[in-house]
N, C-alpha and C positions, 0 to 999 in steps of 0.2 A: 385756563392753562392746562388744566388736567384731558384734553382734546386734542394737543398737541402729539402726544406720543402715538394715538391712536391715528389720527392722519398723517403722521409720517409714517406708520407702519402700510397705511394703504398705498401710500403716492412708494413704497422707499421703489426701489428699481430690482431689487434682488427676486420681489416678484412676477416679474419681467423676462422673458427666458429671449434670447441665450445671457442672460443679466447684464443686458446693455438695454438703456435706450433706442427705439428706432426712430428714423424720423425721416420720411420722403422728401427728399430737396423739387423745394421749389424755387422755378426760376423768378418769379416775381421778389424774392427776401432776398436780401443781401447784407453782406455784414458790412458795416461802414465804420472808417476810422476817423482821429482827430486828425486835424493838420497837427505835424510835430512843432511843439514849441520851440525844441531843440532841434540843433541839426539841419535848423532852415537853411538849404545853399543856393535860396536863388533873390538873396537880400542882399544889395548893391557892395557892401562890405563886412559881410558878418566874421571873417575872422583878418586877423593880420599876417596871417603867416605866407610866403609868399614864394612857390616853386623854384628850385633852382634851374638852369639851365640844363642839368642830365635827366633833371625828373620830367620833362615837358615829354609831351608824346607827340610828335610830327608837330611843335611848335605849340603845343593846348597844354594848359594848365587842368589838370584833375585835382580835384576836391571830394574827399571821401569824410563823411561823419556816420558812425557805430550807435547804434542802441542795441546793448545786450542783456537782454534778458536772464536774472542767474536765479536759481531754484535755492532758497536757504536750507540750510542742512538743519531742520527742528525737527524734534517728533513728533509734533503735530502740526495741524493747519495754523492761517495768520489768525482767523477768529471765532475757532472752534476745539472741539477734543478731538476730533479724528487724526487717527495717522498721516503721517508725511510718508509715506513708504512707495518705492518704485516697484513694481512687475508685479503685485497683488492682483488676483484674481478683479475681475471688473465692478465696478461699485458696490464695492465691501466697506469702502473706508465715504463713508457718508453720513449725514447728519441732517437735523430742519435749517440749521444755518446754512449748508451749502448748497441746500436746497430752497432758499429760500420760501421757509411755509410760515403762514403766518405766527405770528407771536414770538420768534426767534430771534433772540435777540445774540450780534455780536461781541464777542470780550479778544482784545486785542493779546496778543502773544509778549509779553514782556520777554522773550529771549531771541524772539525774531528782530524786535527792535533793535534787540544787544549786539544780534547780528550785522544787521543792517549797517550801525554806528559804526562797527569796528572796521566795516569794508570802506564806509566813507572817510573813517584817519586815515586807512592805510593808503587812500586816494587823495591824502592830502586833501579832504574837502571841510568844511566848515557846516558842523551840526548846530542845527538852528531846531527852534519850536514850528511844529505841521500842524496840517489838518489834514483829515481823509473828505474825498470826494466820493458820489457817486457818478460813474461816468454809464449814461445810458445808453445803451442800444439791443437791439433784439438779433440774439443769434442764438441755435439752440443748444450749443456748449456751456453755455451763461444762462442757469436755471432761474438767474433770479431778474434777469434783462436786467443788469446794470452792474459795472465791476468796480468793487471798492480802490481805489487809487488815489493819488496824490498829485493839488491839480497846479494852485498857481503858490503853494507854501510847502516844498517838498523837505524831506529832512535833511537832507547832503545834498549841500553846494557849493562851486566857485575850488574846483577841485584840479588836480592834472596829475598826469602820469608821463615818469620819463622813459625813452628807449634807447637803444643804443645810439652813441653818436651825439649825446646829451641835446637826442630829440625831444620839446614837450610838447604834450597831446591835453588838451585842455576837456577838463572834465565840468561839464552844464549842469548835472544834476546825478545824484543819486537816488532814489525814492521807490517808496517801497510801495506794492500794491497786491493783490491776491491772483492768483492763473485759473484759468477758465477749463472746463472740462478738455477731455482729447475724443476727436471726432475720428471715426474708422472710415472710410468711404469704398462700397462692395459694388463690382458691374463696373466696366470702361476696363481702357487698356492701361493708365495709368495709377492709379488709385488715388485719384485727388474727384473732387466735389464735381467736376465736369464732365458729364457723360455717365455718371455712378447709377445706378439702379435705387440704392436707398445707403443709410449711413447708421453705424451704431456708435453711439457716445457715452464715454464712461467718466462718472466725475469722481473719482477718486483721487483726480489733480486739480479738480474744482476748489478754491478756498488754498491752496499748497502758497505759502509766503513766496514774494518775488522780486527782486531790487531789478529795478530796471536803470542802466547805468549809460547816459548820454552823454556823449562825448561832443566837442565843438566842432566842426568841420574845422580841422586842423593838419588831416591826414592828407598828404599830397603824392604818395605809391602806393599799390596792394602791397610792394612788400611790408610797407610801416605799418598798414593795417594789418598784415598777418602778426608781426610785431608786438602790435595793439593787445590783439586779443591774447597771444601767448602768455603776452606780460601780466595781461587781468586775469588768466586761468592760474599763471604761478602768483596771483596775490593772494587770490579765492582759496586757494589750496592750502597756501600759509597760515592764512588770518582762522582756517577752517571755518569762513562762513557758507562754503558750498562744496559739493563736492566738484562740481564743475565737468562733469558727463558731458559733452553734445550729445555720444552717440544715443544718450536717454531723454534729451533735450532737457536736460539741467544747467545747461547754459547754449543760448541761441542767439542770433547776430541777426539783427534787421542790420543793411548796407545802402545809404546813400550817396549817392554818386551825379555829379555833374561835374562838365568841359566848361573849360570858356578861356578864350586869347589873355594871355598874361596884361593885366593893366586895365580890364575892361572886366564889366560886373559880372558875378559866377550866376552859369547856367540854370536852368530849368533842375531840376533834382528829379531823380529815378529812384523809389526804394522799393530795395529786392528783401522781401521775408524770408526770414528761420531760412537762412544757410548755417549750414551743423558740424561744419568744421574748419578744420585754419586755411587747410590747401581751398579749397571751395571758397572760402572768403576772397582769396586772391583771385581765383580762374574767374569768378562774377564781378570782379572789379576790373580784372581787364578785359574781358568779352564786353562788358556794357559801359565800358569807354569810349573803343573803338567802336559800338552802336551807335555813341552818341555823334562820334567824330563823323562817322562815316554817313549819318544825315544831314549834317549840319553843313558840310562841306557839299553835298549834294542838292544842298537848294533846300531842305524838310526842315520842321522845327520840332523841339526835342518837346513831348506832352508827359504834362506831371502824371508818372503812372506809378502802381504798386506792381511791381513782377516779381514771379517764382524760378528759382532757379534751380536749372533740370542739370544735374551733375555728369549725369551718362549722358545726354548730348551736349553737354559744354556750353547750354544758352541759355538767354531768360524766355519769361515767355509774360504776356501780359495776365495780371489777375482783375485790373480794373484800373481804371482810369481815376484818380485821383478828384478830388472836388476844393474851389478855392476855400469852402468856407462852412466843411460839416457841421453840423450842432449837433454834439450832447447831453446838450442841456446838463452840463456840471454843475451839481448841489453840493454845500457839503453835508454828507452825512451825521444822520442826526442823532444816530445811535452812538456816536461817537466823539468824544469829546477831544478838543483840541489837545495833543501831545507836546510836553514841551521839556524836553530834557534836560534837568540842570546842571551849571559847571560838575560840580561833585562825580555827577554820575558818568559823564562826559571824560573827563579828567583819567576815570578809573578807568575803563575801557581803554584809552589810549594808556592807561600805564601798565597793560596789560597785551598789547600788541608783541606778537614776537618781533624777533628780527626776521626785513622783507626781503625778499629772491634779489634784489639790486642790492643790498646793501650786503649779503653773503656772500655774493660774485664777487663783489669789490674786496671781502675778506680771504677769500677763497685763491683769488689772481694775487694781493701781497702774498701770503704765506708761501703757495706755490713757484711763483715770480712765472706765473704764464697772464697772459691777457683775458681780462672780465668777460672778452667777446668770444674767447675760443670757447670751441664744441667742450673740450673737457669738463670745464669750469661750468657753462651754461647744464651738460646732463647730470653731471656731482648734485649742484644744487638743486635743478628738476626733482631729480629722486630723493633730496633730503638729506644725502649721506654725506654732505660737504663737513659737518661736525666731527665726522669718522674720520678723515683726514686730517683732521684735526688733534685730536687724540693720538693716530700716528706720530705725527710730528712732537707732542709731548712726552713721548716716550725715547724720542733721541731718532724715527725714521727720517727718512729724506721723504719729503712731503713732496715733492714734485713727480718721484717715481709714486710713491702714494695715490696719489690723482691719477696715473694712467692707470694702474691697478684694478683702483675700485668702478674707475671708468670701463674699461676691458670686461672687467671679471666677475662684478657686481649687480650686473642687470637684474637679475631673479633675488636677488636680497632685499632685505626689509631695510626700512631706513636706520633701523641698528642692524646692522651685520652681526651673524655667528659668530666670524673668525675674531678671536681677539685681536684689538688694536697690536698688545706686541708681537704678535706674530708676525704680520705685514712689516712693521716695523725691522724687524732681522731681516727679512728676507732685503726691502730696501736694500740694507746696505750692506749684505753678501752682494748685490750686483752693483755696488756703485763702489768696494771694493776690488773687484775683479774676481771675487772666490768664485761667481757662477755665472756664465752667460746671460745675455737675453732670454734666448730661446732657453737659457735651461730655470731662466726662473719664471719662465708664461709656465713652464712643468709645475713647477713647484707653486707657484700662485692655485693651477685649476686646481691642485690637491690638497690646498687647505681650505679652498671654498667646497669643494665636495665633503671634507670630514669635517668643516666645522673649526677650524684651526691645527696643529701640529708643532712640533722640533723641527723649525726647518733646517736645523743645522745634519740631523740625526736625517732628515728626511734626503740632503743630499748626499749624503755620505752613503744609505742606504741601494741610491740609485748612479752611484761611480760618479756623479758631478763633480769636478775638481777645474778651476781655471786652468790651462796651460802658458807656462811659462812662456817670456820673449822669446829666448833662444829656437826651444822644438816650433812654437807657431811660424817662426820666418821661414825654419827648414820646409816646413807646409805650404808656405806662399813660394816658395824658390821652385818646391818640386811641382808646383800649382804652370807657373811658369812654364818651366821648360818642357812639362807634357802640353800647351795650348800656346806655340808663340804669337799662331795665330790672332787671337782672342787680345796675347799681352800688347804686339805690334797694334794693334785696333784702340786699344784703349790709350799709350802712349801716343797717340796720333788726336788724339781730343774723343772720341767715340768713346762717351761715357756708360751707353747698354754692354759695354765688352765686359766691365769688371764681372757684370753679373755669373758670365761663367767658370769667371776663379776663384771667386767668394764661394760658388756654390762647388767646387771642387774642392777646395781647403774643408768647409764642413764637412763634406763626406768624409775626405779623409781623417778626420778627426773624430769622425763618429758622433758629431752637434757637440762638440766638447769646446772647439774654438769658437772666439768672440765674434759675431761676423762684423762689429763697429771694430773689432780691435784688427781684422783681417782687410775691411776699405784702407782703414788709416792708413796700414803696411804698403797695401797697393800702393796708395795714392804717393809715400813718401818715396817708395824705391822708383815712381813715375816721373817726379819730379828732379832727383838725383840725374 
C-alpha cells in the first residue's frame, strides 16, 4: 500500500503540461452507449398518455422522454476526498480513486446519497435499497474504462412531476452514478471530436456525484418539455440538491424524440445529447419532429440514432447510429456494498424537505388572488422572494401591489431583500389609498430599493407628491378635452388608441401628479355619459 502514493505521484496529470491530458483521436475507438432502459419510445405501448388534438403536428402524435443529468451540490466527489468545485485550474482536484490506480479503493459519499433521496421525495418517488454497478466501456474521459452507476436496482423510483395544467410527467428512475472527465477538442472548425487535431482532458469532474433523472415518455410538446425541465431546475434549487447551472453543465438534457399516427405503435426514437438549456430543449424537439415527419412522409424510415444538436444552426446532426443491443458487460461492483436506506433515515430526509416551487405558487396566487400561472407569481417564486410578500402582507400591506413591486423592482436583490418588509408595506397602501400615484409610487418604490428602505411617508412629502383631488383632476380632463377635440371625437366614436393623447396630456399638465387609472376612468365615464 505504501506504493500507491508514489505511483499516483508519477501517473498524477499536474505533471503533464499544459496540465491536461493529451490524447490523439483515433477513428478506430469509439464511445459506445447502453440502450436506455428508460425512455424507450419505440415499444408498442409504453406510456398511456395520449396527445390531444391541438398537440398533433400535421396529424402525428410526438413523444418526448428526458434524461437529465444533475451535478450534486457536495464538496467533494461520490467516492473520494477531492473537491467538487467548477472553474479550477485543470486536474488539481484528483486522486488514485479517480484515477483508477491500483489498490484504490471507493468509500461512498453519505451526503451525496442524502442528496440524491431528498430530490427523489420531492419527485414524489419511492426510495428503495440499491446496488452500484460497473458499467464498462473504453473512452479516454473514463480513467478507469468503466463508470460507477446504478443498473437494474436504482435508489428512486416510480416517481412524477406535475406542470401546469395538472399535467403529470412520470418519473422511471432517479439514480445516482459518478461523471466522467471533460474532453477539450483543439483543430476543425467546430470544436467537437470530428475533424480535431488532438484533445486535452481534464478529470477534475471525473468521480463529481450525479443523479440522472428519467422521465417516462410522457411528454407530448417541447413546450411541456421546456416545462419539464424548468420545473426540475426550480426543484433542484429548492431542495438544494444542485445548483442546476447548464451554462457549467451542472445539469444537462439528453432528448428523446419519436412520431407516430395517433392509435398506432410509437416511432423509432432519436436521442439528442447535452442540450444545455430550456430554449434549445424546445428548438431540438421541434426541428427533429418535423425531421422525422418529413422522412416518414417521404417514403424513408426513421434509424435509431444518437444526434448533437448545433444551436447556431437550428439542427441535429448525426453522432452515430445507435445499436439494438450494446453490451456493457454490467457487474455489480464489488467494492461496494449494497445500500439500503432505512425508514428512519428516509422519514428524516422527507421531514426535512422545504416547501416545493408548486406548492408556493399555489400559496403565493391565494394571498395575492392572481393566478399560480402568471408571470408574477411564477418569477416571485423563481427568485425565492415569495416569503417577502408574505411578511408584506403580515404587516397590514396589500400583498397584490406587494407582488408587482418585488416583481418590477426586485431583480438584483437577495432572496431577503434590504428594504424592510414595512416599508413596502406603506407604500402599498399610500397607492391603493389614493395619497400617491402609480407613477409616483414606481418613484418612490426605486428609492427605497436603492437606499435600503425609507419614510415613505416623509419620502413623498419631501418630493411634492400629493394625490389630487376629484374636483381640480376633472378640470384637467375638461381642459384635456377642449384643447384636442380631435383626439376626444376619436375616442367617443370606439377608437380606443385616442385616449392615449389625453391621459398623456392631463399628466403633463399636472406635472405626473394625476392618477393616469384615475384619469381613463374620467375619460371613459364622461364617454359614456
Amino acid at each position: 500500500m505504501r506504493a500507491c502514493p508514489s505511483v499516483c505521484k508519477f501517473w498524477h496529470p499536474r505533471w503533464v503540461k499544459p496540465r491536461c491530458f493529451k490524447w490523439q483521436p483515433n477513428s478506430s475507438v469509439r464511445r459506445e452507449r447502453e440502450p436506455k432502459r428508460a425512455c424507450v419510445v419505440n415499444a408498442a405501448n409504453p406510456s398511456s398518455v395520449v396527445a390531444t388534438a391541438e398537440q398533433l403536428i400535421d396529424g402525428w402524435e410526438l413523444v418526448v422522454g428526458l434524461e437529465v443529468h444533475v451535478e450534486l451540490a457536495t464538496r467533494t466527489k461520490l467516492f473520494s476526498a477531492s473537491a467538487n468545485r467548477f472553474g479550477d485550474e485543470p486536474n488539481t482536484h484528483i486522486d488514485p480513486v479517480t484515477l483508477g490506480l491500483p489498490g484504490a479503493l471507493p468509500v461512498l459519499n453519505r451526503h451525496a446519497v442524502e442528496l440524491a433521496m431528498r430530490l427523489g421525495l420531492a419527485l414524489n418517488c419511492r426510495v428503495q435499497p440499491c446496488t452500484f454497478h460497473r458499467k464498462n466501456y473504453f473512452y479516454p474521459d473514463l480513467p478507469k474504462a468503466y463508470q460507477v452507476s446504478q443498473y437494474d436496482q436504482p435508489l428512486n423510483v416510480d416517481g412524477f412531476l406535475m406542470l401546469p395544467g395538472d399535467v403529470r410527467i412520470g418519473i422511471e428512475r432517479a439514480h445516482l452514478e459518478e461523471d466522467t472527465g471533460k474532453s477539450t477538442h483543439f483543430g476543425g472548425a467546430e470544436g467537437r471530436i470530428a475533424g480535431s487535431e488532438y484533445s486535452l482532458i481534464d478529470f477534475n469532474r471525473a468521480g463529481v456525484p450525479l443523479v440522472e433523472i428519467v422521465s417516462r415518455p410522457d411528454i407530448r410538446t417541447s413546450e411541456q418539455a421546456k416545462q419539464y425541465v424548468s420545473e426540475l431546475r426550480a426543484i433542484l434549487l429548492a431542495v438544494g440538491a444542485s445548483d442546476a447551472k447548464m451554462e457549467e453543465g451542472s445539469m444537462r438534457c439528453d432528448v428523446n424524440v419519436s412520431v407516430h399516427k395517433p392509435g398506432t405503435a410509437f416511432g423509432t426514437r432519436c436521442e439528442i445529447k447535452n442540450v444545455n438549456s430550456i430554449r434549445a430543449v424546445g428548438r431540438a424537439i421541434d426541428y427533429e419532429a418535423r425531421r422525422q415527419i418529413d422522412i416518414i412522409t417521404s417514403g424513408g424510415a426513421i434509424k435509431q440514432q444518437t444526434l448533437h444538436w448545433d444551436d447556431a444552426a437550428g439542427r441535429t446532426n448525426v453522432l452515430r447510429t445507435k445499436e439494438d443491443a450494446d453490451d456493457y458487460r454490467y457487474f455489480l461492483e464489488p467494492d461496494l456494498v449494497p445500500l439500503a436506506p432505512d425508514t428512519a433515515w428516509v422519514e428524516r430526509v422527507r421531514a426535512a424537505l422545504p416547501p416545493l416551487p408548486a406548492a408556493r405558487r399555489e400559496a403565493l396566487a391565494s394571498l395575492t388572488g392572481q393566478a399560480k400561472e402568471s408571470e408574477a407569481v411564477a418569477v416571485v417564486v423563481e427568485r425565492g422572494q415569495d416569503w417577502y410578500v408574505g411578511e408584506v402582507a403580515k404587516v397590514g400591506g396589500d400583498a397584490a401591489r406587494a407582488l408587482v413591486y418585488v416583481q418590477q423592482a426586485f431583480a438584483d436583490e437577495p432572496p431577503s431583500p434590504r428594504v424592510p418588509a414595512g416599508d413596502i408595506a406603506a407604500l402599498t397602501l399610500m397607492e391603493k389609498n389614493a395619497k400617491i400615484t402609480s407613477t409616483q409610487a414606481k418613484t418612490l418604490l426605486a428609492d427605497l430599493v436603492a437606499n435600503g428602505g425609507g419614510d415613505v411617508i416623509a419620502m413623498a412629502k419631501a418630493k411634492g407628491f400629493e394625490s389630487m383631488d376629484t374636483g381640480a383632476l376633472e378640470s384637467l380632463v375638461d381642459a384635456a378635452i377642449a384643447a384636442d377635440p380631435d383626439a376626444w371625437a376619436k375616442f367617443k366614436a370606439g377608437e380606443q388608441k385616442a385616449i392615449g393623447a389625453l391621459v398623456g396630456a392631463v399628466m403633463k399638465s399636472s406635472k405626473g401628479k394625476a392618477d393616469g387609472k384615475a384619469v381613463t376612468a374620467l375619460l371613459q365615464a364622461k364617454a359614456n355619459t
